[in-house]
C-alpha positions as CSV (number, residue, x, y, z in Angstrom):
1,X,-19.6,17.9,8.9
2,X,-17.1,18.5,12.0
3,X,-14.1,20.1,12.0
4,X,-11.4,19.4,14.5
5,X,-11.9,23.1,16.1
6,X,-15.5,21.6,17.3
7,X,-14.5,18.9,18.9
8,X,-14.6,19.4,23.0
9,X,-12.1,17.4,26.0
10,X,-9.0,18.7,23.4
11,X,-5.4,18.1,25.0
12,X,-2.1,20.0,24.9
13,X,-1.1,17.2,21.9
14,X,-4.6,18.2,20.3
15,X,-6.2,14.8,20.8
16,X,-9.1,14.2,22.6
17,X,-9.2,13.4,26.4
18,X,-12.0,10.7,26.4
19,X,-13.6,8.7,23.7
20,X,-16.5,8.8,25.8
21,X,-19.4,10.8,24.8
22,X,-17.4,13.0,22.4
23,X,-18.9,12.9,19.2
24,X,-16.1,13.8,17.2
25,X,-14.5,10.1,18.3
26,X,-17.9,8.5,16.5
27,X,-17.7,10.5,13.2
28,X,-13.8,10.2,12.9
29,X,-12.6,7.3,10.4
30,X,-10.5,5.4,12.7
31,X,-7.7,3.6,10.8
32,X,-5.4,1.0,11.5
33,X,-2.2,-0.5,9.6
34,X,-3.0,-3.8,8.0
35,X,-0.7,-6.7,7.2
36,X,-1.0,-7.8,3.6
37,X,0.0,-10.9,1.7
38,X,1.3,-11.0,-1.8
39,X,1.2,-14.6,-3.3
40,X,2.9,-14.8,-6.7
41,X,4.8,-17.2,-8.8
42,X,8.8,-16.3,-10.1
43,X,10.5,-18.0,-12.6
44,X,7.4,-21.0,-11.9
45,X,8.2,-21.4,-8.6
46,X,6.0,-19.6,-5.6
47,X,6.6,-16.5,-3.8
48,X,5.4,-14.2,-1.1
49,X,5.8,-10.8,1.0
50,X,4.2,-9.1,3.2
51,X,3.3,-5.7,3.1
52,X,1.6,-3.1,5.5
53,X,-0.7,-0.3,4.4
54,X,-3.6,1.2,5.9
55,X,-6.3,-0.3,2.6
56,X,-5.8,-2.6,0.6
57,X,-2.6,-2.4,-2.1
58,X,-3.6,-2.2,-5.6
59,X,-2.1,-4.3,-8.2
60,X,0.4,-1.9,-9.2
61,X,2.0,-1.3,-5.8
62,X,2.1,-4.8,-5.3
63,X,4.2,-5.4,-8.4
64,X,6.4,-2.2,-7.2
65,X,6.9,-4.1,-4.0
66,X,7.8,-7.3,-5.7
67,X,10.7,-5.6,-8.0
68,X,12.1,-3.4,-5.3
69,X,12.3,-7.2,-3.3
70,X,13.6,-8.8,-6.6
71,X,15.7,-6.2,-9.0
72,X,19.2,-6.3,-7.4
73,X,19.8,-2.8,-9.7
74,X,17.1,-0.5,-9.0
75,X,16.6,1.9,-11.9
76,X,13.8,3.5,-13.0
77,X,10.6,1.8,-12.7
78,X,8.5,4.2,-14.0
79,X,8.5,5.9,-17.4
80,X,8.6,9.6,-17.8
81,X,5.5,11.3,-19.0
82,X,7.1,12.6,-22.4
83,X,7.9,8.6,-23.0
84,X,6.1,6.6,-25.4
85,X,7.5,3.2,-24.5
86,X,6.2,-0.1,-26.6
87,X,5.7,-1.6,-23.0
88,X,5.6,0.3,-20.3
89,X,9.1,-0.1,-17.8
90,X,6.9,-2.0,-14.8
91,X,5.7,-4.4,-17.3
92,X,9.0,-5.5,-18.9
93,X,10.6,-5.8,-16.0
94,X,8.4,-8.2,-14.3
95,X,8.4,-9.8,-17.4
96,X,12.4,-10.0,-17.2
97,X,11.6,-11.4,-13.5
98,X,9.3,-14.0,-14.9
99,X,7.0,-12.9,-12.1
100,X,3.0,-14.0,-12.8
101,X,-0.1,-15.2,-10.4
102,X,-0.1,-12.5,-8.2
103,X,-2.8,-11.8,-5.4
104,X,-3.4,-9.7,-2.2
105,X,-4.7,-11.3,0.8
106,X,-5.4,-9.4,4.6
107,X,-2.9,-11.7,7.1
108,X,-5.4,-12.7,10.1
């Protein structure tokens, strides 16, 4: 494995010079922001947002997104750890919402 202090053709800003021939540029794990869909249904009727991330958003961030798009009075979303809540907050309010049908897709 490389570290950064290995790497050769380093600049004042500490990035390399020259993809070419460094080998530090081939073993880095380049990543670049993606645009994501979310496809859902509110109240019946179909909705969408889009969302960037560098992977893919998970279920639960997606429904985050949706209610910080949706609540008009943002409180808590998330339940304390010392809570013991018969449903948990996220789930109740996207019930409240009526919100169902949900799905990622990567916007081409």
């Amino acid at each position: 494995m490389r570290v950064w202090s290995d790497c050769p053709a380093r600049s004042l800003a500490g990035f390399p010079r020259s993809d070419e021939g460094n080998p530090c540029i081939a073993d880095a794990a380049m990543t670049e922001l993606k645009r994501y869909r979310i496809r859902y249904t509110i109240n019946g009727n179909p909705a969408s947002l889009t969302m960037s991330a560098f992977d893919e958003p998970s279920l639960e961030q997606a429904e985050l997104e949706i209610l910080l798009h949706h609540v008009k009075e943002h409180r808590a979303a998330a339940d304390a750890p010392w809570e013991i809540p018969e449903v948990p907050s996220e789930d109740s309010r996207m019930l409240e919402l009526g919100v169902s049908d949900i799905e990622i897709e990567l916007e081409r």
